[in-house]
C-alpha positions as a Python dict, from the first residue, in 0.01 Angstrom:
ca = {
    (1, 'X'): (0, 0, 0),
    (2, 'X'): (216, 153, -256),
    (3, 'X'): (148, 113, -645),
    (4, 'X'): (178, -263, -670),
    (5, 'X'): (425, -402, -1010),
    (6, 'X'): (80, -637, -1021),
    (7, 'X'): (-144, -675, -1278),
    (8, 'X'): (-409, -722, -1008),
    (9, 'X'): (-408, -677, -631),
    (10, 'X'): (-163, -938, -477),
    (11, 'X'): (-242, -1052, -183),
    (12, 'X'): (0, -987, 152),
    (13, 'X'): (173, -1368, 82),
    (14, 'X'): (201, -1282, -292),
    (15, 'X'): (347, -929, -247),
    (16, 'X'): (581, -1090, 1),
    (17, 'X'): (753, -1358, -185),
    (18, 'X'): (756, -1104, -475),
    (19, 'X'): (974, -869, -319),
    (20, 'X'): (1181, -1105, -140),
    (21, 'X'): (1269, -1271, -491),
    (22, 'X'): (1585, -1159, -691),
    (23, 'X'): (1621, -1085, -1076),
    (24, 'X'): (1784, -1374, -1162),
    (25, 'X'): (1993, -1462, -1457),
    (26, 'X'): (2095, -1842, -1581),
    (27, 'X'): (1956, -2142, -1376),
    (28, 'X'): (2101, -2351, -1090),
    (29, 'X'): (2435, -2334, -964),
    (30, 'X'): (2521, -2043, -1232),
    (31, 'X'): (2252, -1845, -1153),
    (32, 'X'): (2334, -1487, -1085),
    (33, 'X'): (2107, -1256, -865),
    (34, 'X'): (2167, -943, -1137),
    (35, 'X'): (1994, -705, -940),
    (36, 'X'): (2216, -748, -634),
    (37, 'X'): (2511, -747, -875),
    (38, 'X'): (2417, -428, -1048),
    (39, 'X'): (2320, -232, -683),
    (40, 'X'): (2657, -318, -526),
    (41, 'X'): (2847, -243, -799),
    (42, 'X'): (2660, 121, -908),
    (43, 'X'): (2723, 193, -527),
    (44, 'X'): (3083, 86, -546),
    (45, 'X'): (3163, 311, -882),
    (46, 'X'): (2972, 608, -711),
    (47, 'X'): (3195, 597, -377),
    (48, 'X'): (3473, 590, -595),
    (49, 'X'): (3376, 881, -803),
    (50, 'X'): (3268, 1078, -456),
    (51, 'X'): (3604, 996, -349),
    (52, 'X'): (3756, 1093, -649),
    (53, 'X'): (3592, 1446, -663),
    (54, 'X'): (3625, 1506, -309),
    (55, 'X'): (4029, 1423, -339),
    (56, 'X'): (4047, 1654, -623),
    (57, 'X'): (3874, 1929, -471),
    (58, 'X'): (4023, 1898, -129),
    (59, 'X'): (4158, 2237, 21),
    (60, 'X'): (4372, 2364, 362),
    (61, 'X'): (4159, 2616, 385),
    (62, 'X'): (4022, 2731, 711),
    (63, 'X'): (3666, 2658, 596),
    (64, 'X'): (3698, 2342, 357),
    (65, 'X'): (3320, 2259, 200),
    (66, 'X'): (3063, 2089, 368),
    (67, 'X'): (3093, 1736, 225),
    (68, 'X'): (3481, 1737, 259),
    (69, 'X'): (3425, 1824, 642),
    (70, 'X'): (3167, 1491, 629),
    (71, 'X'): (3453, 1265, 439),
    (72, 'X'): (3737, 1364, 661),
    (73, 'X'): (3504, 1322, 968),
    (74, 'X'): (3439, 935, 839),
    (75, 'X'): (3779, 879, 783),
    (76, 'X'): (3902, 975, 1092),
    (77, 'X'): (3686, 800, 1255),
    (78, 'X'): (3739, 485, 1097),
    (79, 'X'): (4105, 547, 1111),
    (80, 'X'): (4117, 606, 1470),
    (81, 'X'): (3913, 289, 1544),
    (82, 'X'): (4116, 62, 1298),
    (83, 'X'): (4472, 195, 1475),
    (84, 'X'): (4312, 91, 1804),
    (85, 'X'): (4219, -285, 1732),
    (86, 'X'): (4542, -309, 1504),
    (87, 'X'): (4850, -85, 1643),
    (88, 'X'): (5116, -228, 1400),
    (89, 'X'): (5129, -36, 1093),
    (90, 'X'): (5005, -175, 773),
    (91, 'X'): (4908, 2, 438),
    (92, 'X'): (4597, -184, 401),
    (93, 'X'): (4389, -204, 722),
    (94, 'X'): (4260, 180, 699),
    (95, 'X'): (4186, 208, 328),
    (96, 'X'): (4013, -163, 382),
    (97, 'X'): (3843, -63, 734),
    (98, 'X'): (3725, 249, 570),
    (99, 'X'): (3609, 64, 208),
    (100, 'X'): (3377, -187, 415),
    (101, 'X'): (3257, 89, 648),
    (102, 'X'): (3116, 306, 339),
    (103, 'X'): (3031, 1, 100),
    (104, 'X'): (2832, -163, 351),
    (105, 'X'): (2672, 134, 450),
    (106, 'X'): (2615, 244, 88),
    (107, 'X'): (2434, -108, 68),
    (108, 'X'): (2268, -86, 355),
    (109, 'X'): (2112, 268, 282),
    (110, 'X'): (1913, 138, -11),
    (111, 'X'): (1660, -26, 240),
    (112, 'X'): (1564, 387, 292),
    (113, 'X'): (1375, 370, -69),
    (114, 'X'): (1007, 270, -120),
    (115, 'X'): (978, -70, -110),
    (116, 'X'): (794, -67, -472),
    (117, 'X'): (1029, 203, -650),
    (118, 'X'): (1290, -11, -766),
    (119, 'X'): (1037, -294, -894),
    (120, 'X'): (842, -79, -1094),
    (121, 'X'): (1180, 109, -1270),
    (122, 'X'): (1287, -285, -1347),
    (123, 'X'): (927, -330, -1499),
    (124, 'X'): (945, 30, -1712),
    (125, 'X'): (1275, -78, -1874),
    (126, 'X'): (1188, -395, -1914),
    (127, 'X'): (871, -328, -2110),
    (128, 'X'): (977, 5, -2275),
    (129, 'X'): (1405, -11, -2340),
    (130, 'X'): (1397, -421, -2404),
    (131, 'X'): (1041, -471, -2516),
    (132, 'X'): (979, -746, -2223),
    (133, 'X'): (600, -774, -2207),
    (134, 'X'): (700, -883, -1864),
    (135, 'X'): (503, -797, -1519),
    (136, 'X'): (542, -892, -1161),
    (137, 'X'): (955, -762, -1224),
    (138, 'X'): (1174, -888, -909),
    (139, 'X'): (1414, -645, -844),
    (140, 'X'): (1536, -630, -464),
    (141, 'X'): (1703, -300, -403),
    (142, 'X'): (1895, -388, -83),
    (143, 'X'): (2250, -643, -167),
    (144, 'X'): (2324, -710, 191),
    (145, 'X'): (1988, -866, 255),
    (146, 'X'): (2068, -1152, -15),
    (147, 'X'): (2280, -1371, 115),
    (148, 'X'): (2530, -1421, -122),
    (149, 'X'): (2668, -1088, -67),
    (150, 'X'): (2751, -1047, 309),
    (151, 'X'): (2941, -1413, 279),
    (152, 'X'): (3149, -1295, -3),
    (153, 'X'): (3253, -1023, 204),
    (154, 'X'): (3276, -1215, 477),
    (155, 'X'): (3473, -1517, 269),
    (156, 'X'): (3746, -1226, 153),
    (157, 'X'): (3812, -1093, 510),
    (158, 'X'): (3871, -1484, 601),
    (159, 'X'): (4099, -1513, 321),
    (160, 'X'): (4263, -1228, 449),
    (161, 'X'): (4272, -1332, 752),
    (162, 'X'): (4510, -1643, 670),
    (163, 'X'): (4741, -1446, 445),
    (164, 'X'): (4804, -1199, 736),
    (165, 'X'): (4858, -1513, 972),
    (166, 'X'): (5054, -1707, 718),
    (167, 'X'): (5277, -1373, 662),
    (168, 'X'): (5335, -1253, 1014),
    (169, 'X'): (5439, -1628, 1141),
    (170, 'X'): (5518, -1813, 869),
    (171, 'X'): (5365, -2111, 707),
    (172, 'X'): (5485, -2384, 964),
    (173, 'X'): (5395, -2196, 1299),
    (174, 'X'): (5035, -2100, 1194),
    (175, 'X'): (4952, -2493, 1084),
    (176, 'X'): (5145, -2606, 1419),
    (177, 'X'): (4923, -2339, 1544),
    (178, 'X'): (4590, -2582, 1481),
    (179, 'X'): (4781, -2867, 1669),
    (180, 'X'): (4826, -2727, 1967),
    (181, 'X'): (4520, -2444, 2052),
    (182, 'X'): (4353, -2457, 2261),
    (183, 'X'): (4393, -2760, 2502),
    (184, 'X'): (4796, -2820, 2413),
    (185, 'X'): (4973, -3062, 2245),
    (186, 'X'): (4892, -3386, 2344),
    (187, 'X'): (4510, -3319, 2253),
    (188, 'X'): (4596, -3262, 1864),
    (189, 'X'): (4288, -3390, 1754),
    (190, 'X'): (4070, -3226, 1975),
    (191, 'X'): (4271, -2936, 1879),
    (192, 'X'): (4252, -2944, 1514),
    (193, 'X'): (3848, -2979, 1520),
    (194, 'X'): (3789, -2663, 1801),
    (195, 'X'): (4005, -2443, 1572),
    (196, 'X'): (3870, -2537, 1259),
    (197, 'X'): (3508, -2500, 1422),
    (198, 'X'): (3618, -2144, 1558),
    (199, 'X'): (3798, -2027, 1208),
    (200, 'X'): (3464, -2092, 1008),
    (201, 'X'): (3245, -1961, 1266),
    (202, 'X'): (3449, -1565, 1198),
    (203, 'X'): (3264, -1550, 853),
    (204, 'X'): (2965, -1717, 929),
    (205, 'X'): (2899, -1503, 1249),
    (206, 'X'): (3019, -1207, 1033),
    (207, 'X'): (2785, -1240, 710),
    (208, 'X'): (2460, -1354, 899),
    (209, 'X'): (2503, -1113, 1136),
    (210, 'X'): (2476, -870, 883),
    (211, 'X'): (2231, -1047, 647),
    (212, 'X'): (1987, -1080, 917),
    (213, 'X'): (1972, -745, 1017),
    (214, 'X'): (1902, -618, 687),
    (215, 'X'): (1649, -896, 608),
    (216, 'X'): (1466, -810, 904),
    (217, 'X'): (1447, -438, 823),
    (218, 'X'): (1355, -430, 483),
    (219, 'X'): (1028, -702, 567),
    (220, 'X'): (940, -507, 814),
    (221, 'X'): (907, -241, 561),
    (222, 'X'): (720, -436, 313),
    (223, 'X'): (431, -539, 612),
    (224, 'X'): (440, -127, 694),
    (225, 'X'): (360, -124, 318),
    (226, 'X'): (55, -400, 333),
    (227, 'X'): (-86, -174, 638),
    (228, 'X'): (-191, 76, 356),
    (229, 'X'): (-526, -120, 234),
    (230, 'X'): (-750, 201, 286),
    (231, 'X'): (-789, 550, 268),
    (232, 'X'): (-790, 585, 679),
    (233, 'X'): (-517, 340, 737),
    (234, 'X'): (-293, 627, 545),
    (235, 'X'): (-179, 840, 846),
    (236, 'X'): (-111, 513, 1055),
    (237, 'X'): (110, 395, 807),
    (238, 'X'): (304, 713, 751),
    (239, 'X'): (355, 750, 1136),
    (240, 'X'): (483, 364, 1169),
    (241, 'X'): (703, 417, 878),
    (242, 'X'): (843, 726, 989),
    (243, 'X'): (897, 550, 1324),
    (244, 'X'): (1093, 261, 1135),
    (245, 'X'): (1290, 460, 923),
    (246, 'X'): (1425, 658, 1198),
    (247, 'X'): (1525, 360, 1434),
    (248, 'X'): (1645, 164, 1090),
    (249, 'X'): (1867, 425, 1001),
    (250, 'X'): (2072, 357, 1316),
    (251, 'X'): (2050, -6, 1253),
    (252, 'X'): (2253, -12, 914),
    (253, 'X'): (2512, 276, 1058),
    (254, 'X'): (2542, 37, 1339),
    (255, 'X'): (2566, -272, 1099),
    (256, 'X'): (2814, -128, 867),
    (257, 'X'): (3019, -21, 1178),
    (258, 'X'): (3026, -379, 1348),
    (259, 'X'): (3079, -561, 1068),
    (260, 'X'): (3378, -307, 972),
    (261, 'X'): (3535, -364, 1336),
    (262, 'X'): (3460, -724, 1320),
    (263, 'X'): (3647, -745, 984),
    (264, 'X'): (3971, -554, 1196),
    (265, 'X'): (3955, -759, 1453),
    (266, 'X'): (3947, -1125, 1282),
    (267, 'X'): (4285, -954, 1131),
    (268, 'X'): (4445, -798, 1433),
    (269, 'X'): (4348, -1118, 1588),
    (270, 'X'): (4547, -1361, 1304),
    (271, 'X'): (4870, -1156, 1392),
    (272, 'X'): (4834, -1188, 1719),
    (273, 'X'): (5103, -1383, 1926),
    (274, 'X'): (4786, -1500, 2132),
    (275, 'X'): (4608, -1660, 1888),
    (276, 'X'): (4733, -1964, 1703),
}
């Protein structure tokens, strides 16, 4: 096992429920999972700045730098696949396609660090920067595997799934829309409760999808990280977590990806003369 944040040896259930616990702020209701907040928002401001210095920088030349080669070749990418699911043109799709493709992925990349890193730099600054005689310091390093995070962003690509609905046909038609999908007319009630039951099933499909991806790899990480008890069981657990790594690395490309093309679709689909 890594260094433990314990005072003593934990045992497996204990080191579990540790790591799986947030640093939480405020109590109940207005609670706030700080570490989650501080992660996706230090990820955010550093995509930005990348951004920023990679705009600023950017040359014609026949042999541009090595990291503006890797931006361009993302944004292609994502460009090419948000013009595909959404043909009409629209000044938000590709910025927002290519902001939830890097975010997520951002987010999702954090599950790559030791499991015990970002504990014991909560514990450090607690103890020496605040003076917190505090040990045992939550501090989950991965956003999208609490909740709360994947069904806000899930919650703002509904929202802006109805404004794009409500724009392209108009207040009246999308409601009438509810009254007559999918079984016509004269089934209006029927009607209203299928679509209602499909529109909230988009986000929730969309943010547990998502959530329990990432759950799944980073506690599969933390019982690779219990398999270290003993000197011998050292090489066994480098090999399995070498193995992981590698196959979870495709995992949150793959993750970021869907839930980017999910997030196009849900919109291509509310303009859509098809849908309601």
């Amino acid at each position: 096992m890594s260094e433990s944040v314990f005072t003593q040896d934990p045992t497996a259930v204990e080191y579990i429920q540790h790591h799986l616990s947030n640093l939480t702020l405020g109590e109940g209701f207005w609670s706030v999972h700080a570490d989650t907040i501080i992660i996706s928002w230090v990820l955010g401001a550093l995509l930005l700045w990348l951004g920023h210095v990679v705009g600023k920088r950017m040359t014609t030349d026949a042999e541009p730098s090595g990291l503006q080669n890797g931006i361009e070749t993302v944004v292609e990418f994502v460009n090419d696949q948000a013009q595909s699911l959404f043909p009409r043109a629209d000044p938000l799709i590709g910025p927002l396609a290519l902001t939830i493709f890097l975010w997520v992925f951002a987010m999702n990349f954090m599950d790559m660090l030791p499991v015990d890193l970002l504990p014991l730099i909560a514990q450090w600054i607690g103890q020496n920067i605040f003076g917190v005689e505090a040990h045992n310091v939550p501090f989950r390093a991965v956003p999208t595997a609490d909740l709360a995070v994947p069904f806000a962003m899930a919650l703002v690509v509904f929202g802006l799934s109805i404004v794009y609905g409500v724009r392209k046909k108009g207040l009246g038609t999308y409601l009438k829309g509810f009254l007559v999908h999918p079984f016509g007319k004269y089934l209006a009630p029927f009607n209203i409760v299928m679509s209602l039951v499909e529109e909230i099933a988009k986000p929730l499909s969309l943010a547990l999808r998502l959530f329990g991806n990432l759950f799944a790899g980073e506690l599969v990480f933390m019982l690779i990280a219990l398999t270290g008890f003993a000197w011998y069981m050292a090489p066994f657990q480098a090999a399995l977590g070498w193995v992981w790594t590698v196959f979870h690395l495709l995992i949150i490309v793959i993750q970021a990806f869907i839930f980017m093309l999910l997030s196009v679709v849900y919109l291509a689909l509310a303009t859509s003369d098809d849908a309601h």
